[in-house]
C-alpha positions in Angstrom: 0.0 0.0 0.0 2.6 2.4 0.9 4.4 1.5 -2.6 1.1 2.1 -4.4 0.4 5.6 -2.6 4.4 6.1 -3.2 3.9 5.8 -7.3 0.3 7.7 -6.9 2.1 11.0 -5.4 4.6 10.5 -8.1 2.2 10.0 -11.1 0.6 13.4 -10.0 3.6 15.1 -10.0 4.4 13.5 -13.4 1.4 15.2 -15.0 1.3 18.8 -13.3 5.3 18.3 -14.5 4.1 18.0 -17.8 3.3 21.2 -19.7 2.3 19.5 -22.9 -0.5 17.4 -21.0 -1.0 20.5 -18.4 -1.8 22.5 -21.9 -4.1 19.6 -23.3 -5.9 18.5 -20.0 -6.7 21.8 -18.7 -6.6 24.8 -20.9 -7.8 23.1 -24.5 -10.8 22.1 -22.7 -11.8 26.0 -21.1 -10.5 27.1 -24.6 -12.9 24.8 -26.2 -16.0 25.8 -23.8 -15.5 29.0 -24.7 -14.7 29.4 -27.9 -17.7 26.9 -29.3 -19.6 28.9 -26.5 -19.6 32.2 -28.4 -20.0 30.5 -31.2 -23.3 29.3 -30.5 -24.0 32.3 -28.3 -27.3 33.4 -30.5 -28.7 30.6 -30.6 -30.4 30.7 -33.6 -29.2 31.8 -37.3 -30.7 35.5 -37.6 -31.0 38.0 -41.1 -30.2 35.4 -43.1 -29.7 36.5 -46.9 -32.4 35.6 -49.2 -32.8 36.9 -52.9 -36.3 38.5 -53.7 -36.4 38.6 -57.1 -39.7 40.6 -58.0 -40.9 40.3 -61.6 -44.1 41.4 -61.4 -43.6 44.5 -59.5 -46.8 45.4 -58.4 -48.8 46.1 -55.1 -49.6 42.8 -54.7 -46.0 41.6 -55.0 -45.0 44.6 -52.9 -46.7 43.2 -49.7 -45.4 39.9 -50.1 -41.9 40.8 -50.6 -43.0 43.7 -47.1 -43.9 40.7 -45.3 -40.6 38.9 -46.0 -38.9 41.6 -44.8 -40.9 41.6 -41.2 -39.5 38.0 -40.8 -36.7 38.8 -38.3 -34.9 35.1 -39.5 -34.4 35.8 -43.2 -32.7 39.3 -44.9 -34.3 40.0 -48.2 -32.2 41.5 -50.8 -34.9 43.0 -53.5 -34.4 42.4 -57.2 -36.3 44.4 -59.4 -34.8 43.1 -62.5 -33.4 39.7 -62.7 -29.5 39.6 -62.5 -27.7 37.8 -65.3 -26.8 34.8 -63.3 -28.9 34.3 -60.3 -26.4 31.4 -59.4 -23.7 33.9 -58.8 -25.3 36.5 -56.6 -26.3 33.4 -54.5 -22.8 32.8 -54.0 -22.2 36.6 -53.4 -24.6 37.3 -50.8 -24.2 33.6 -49.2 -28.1 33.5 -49.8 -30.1 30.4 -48.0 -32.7 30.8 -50.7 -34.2 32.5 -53.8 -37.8 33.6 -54.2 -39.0 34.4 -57.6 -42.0 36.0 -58.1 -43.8 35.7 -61.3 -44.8 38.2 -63.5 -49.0 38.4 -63.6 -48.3 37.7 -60.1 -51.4 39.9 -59.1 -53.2 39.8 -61.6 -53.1 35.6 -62.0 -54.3 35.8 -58.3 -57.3 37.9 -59.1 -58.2 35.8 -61.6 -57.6 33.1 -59.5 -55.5 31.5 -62.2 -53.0 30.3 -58.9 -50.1 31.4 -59.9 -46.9 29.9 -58.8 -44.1 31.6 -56.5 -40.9 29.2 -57.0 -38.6 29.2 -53.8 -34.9 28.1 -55.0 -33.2 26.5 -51.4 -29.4 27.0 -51.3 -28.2 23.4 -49.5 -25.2 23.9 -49.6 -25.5 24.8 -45.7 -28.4 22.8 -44.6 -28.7 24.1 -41.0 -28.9 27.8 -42.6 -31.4 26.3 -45.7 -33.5 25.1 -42.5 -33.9 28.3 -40.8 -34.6 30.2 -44.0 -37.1 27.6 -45.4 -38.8 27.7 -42.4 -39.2 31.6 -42.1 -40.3 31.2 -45.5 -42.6 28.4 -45.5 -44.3 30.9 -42.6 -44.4 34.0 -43.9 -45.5 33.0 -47.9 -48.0 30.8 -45.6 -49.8 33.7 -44.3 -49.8 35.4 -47.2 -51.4 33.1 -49.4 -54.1 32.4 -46.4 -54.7 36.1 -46.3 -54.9 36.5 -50.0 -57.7 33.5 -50.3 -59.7 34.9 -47.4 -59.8 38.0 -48.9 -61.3 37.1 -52.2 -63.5 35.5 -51.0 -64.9 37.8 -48.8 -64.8 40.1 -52.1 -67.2 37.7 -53.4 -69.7 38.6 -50.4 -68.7 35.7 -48.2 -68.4 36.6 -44.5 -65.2 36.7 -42.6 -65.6 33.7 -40.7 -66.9 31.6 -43.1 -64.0 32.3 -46.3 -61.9 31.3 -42.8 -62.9 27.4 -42.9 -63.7 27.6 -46.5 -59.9 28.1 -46.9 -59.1 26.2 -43.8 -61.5 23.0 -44.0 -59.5 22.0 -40.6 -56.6 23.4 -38.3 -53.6 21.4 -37.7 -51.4 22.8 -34.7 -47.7 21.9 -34.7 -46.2 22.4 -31.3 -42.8 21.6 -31.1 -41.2 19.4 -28.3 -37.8 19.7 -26.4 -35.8 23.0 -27.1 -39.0 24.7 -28.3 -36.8 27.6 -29.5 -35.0 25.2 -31.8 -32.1 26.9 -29.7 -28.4 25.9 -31.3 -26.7 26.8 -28.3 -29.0 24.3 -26.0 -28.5 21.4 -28.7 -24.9 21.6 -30.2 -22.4 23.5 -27.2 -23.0 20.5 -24.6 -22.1 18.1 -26.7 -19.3 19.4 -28.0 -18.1 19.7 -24.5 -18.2 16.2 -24.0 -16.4 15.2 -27.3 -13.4 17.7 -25.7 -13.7 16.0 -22.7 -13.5 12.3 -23.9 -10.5 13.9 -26.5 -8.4 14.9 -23.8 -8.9 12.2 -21.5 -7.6 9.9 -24.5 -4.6 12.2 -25.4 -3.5 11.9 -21.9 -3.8 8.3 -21.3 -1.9 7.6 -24.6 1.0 8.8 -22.7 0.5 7.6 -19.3 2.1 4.1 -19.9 3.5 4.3 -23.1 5.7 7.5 -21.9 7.1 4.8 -19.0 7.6 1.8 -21.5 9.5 4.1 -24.0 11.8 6.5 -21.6 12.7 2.8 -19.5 11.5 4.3 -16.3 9.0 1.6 -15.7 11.2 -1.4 -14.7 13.0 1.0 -12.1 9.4 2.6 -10.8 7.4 -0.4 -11.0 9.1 -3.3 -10.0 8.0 -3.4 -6.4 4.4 -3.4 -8.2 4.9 -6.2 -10.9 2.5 -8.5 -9.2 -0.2 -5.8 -9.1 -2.0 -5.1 -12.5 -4.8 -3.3 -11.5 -3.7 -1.6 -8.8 -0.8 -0.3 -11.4 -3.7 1.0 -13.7 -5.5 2.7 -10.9 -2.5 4.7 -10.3 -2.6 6.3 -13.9 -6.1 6.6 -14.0 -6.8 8.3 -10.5 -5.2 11.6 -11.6 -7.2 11.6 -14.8 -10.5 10.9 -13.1 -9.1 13.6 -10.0 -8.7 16.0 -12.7 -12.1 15.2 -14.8 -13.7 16.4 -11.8 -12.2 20.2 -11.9 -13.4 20.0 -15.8 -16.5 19.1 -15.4 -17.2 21.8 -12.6 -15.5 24.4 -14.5 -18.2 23.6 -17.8 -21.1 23.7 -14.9 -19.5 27.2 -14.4 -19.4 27.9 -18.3 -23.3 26.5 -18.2 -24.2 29.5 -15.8 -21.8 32.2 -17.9 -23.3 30.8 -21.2 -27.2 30.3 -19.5 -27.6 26.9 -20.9 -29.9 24.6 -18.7 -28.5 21.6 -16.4 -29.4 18.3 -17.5 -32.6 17.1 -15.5 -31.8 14.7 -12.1 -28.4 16.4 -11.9 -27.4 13.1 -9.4 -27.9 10.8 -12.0 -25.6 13.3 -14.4 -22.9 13.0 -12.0 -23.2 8.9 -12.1 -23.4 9.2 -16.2 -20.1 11.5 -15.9 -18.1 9.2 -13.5 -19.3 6.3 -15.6 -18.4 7.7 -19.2 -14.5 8.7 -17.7 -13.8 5.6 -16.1 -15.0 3.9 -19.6 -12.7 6.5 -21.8 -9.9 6.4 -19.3 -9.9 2.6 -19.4 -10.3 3.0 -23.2 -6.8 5.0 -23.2 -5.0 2.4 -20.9 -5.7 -0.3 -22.9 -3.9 1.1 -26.0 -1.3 2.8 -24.2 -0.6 -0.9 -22.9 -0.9 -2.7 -26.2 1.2 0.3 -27.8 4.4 0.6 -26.4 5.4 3.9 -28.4 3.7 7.0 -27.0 3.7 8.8 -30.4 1.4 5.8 -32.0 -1.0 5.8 -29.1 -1.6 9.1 -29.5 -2.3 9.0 -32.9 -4.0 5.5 -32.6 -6.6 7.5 -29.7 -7.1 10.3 -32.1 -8.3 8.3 -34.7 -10.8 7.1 -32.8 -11.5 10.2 -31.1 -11.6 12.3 -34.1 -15.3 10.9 -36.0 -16.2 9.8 -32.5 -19.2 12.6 -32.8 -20.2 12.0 -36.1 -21.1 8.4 -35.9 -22.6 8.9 -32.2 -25.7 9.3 -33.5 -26.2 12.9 -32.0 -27.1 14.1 -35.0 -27.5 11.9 -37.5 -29.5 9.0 -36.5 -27.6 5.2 -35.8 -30.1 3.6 -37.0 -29.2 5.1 -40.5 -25.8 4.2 -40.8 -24.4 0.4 -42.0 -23.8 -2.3 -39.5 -19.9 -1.9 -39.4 -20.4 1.9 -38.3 -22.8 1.1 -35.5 -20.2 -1.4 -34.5 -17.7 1.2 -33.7 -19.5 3.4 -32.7 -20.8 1.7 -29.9 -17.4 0.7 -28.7 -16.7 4.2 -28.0 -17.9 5.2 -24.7 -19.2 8.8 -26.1 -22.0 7.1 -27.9 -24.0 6.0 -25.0 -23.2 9.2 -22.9 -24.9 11.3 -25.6 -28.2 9.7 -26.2 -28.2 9.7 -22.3 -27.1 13.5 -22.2 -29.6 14.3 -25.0 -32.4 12.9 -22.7 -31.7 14.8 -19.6 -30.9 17.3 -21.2 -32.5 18.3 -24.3 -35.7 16.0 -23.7 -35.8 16.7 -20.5 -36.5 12.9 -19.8 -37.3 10.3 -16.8 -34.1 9.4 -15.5 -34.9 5.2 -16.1 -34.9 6.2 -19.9 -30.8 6.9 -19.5 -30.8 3.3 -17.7 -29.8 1.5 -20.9 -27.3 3.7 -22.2 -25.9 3.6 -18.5 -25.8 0.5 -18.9 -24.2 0.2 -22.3 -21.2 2.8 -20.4 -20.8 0.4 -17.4 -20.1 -3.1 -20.0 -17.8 -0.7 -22.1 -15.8 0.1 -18.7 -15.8 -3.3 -17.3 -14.8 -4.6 -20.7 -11.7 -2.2 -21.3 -11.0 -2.5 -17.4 -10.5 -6.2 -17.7 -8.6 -6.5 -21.5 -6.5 -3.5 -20.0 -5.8 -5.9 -17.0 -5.0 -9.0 -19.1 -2.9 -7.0 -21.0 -0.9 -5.7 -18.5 -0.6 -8.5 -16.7 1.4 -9.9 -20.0 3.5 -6.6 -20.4 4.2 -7.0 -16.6 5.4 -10.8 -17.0 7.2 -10.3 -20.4 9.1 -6.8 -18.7 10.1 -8.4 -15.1 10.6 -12.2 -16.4 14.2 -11.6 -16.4 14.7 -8.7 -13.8 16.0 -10.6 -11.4 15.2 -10.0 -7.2 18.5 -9.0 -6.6 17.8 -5.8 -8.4 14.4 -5.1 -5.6 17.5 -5.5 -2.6 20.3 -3.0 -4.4 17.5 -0.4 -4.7 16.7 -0.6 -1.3 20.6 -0.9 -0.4 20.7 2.6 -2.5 17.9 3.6 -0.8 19.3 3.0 2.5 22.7 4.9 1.3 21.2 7.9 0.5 19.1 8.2 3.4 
């Protein structure tokens, strides 16, 4: 015990020592908060450009093109006369979309020949082709209600009536989890987590890799060559020490950035613990199996790197091919985000998160145990010829210098 406490206060002062994993660990991840934070600050994509290109030119077309300049989501840039290439001043403007009103645009309507208003939708950013498409779906909405009610109130119906002769029946769509389709809510805390897992992985590459490579390992450890797991806890308990002061300085950023906690904040804390002993574990593993720090590093970041795209966070698992769901539910932010996006987000019962918590305790249990098989084989192959003499010198030395 004293041996293990003895290589615990040293593996501390090995990694405050270290200004490269002092950099990565602590600063990279308040860097990250806050950069991605203001980033996201708004929200919500606002004034986005939209081409109006008005070919009719009338009153008519005047208030439509007036009422797609009220909507506070989209910008409209007014074309009187159609440019040469409409292609180009898409690119120019960064437009979301182009609306093209026809010409007998008022007078098709009063003949109620139903003219048609083509919207042109600029994907080449979806999440801004969202936001305008859905100002625009709203505000062209209203005004071809408006218009139809008002005709036929021309043609002597009553107010009330042209209402359900032009609405037969209402449909309500009311939106569920962050009503305000807020960007800050959905995208910030996620990202937070994908730093988190990143950095936990960059410094485990090192933590017994750095020992294998610079020989210091044999000297350090010997006393300990018996002990697998206990050996692992010792590199892992700084990690999981220093997870803790991350994880309270993002519930700092939360209140600077006035995101919402994740519902049954206990049960948060369990996910957390859970999803950095699984990642931490994760990084032993290969730092074990890969005996050059370098490699494990770049190894870890391989699997770090897509480890949010194919989490299913934002594009659905269920979508992708066998082989990616595969991976990505070996990787322990998977199951952390569907949790997180249920406490958070959907604001769900806490038993809903029991099977990804689930999922996180196997992927911890699993990496725990191959990372103890395998180090229990790099202990035996490392000390098989160390002889015991070596254990009595040290302490001789020991004894010397004292």
């Amino acid at each position: 015990m004293k041996e293990f406490f003895r290589l615990l206060k040293r593996e501390f002062k090995l990694f405050i020592g270290n200004s490269t994993l002092r950099t990565v660990f602590f600063l990279a991840p308040v860097f990250y908060a806050t950069l991605l934070g203001f980033v996201y600050k708004s929200g919500k994509v606002e004034n986005t450009p939209v081409l109006v290109i008005d070919r009719d030119n009338t009153p008519l077309s005047n208030q439509l093109t007036e009422m797609l300049e009220d909507n506070k989501s989209i910008k409209v840039i007014r074309y009187l006369q159609e440019p040469v290439s409409i292609k180009d001043e898409v690119i120019k403007y960064e437009a979301a979309a182009v609306v093209i009103i026809p010409s007998k645009f008022e007078g098709d309507m009063l003949q109620k020949k139903y003219p048609e208003v083509n919207v042109y939708i600029n994907t080449g950013n979806v999440l801004t082709a969202n936001f305008a498409t859905k100002g625009l779906q709203l505000t062209i909405g209203t005004f071809s209600a408006g218009a139809s009610m008002k005709a036929l109130q021309k043609a002597g119906m009553p107010a009330s009536k042209a209402a359900t002769q032009y609405e037969p029946f209402k449909t309500n769509y009311i939106t569920l989890f962050n009503t305000t389709s807020n960007y800050l809510i959905f995208m910030w805390p996620a990202m937070l987590a994908v730093v988190l897992q990143q950095v936990i992985l960059l410094a485990m590459a090192v933590s017994f890799a750095a020992e294998f490579q610079g020989g210091s390992f044999v000297k350090e450890y010997y006393r300990m060559r018996k002990w697998a797991f206990p050996t692992m806890l010792i590199k892992v308990i700084p990690i999981w020490v220093f997870s803790i002061l991350i994880v309270g300085i993002y519930y700092f950023m939360h209140m600077i950035f006035k995101v919402p906690m994740p519902e049954g904040i206990f049960n948060f804390i369990i996910l957390t613990a859970v999803f950095v002993g699984s990642a931490s574990f994760l990084g032993v593993l290969i730092s074990i199996l890969i005996p050059d720090a370098l490699k494990a590093t770049q190894i870890l970041m391989v699997i770090a790197s897509p480890a949010f795209i194919i989490s299913g966070f934002t594009w659905p698992l269920s979508a992708m091919p066998a082989f990616v769901q595969f991976i990505a539910n070996i990787i322990p932010l998977t199951p952390f985000l569907q949790a997180f996006k249920i406490l958070l987000i959907q604001k769900g019962s806490v038993e809903l998160t029991f099977p990804y918590l689930k999922h996180l305790v196997i992927l911890l249990i699993i990496y725990a145990i191959l990372g103890w098989i395998a180090l229990k084989i790099k202990l035996w192959l490392t000390f098989r010829y160390v002889k015991p003499e070596t254990e009595n010198k040290e302490d001789s030395f020991e004894n010397i210098d004292e």
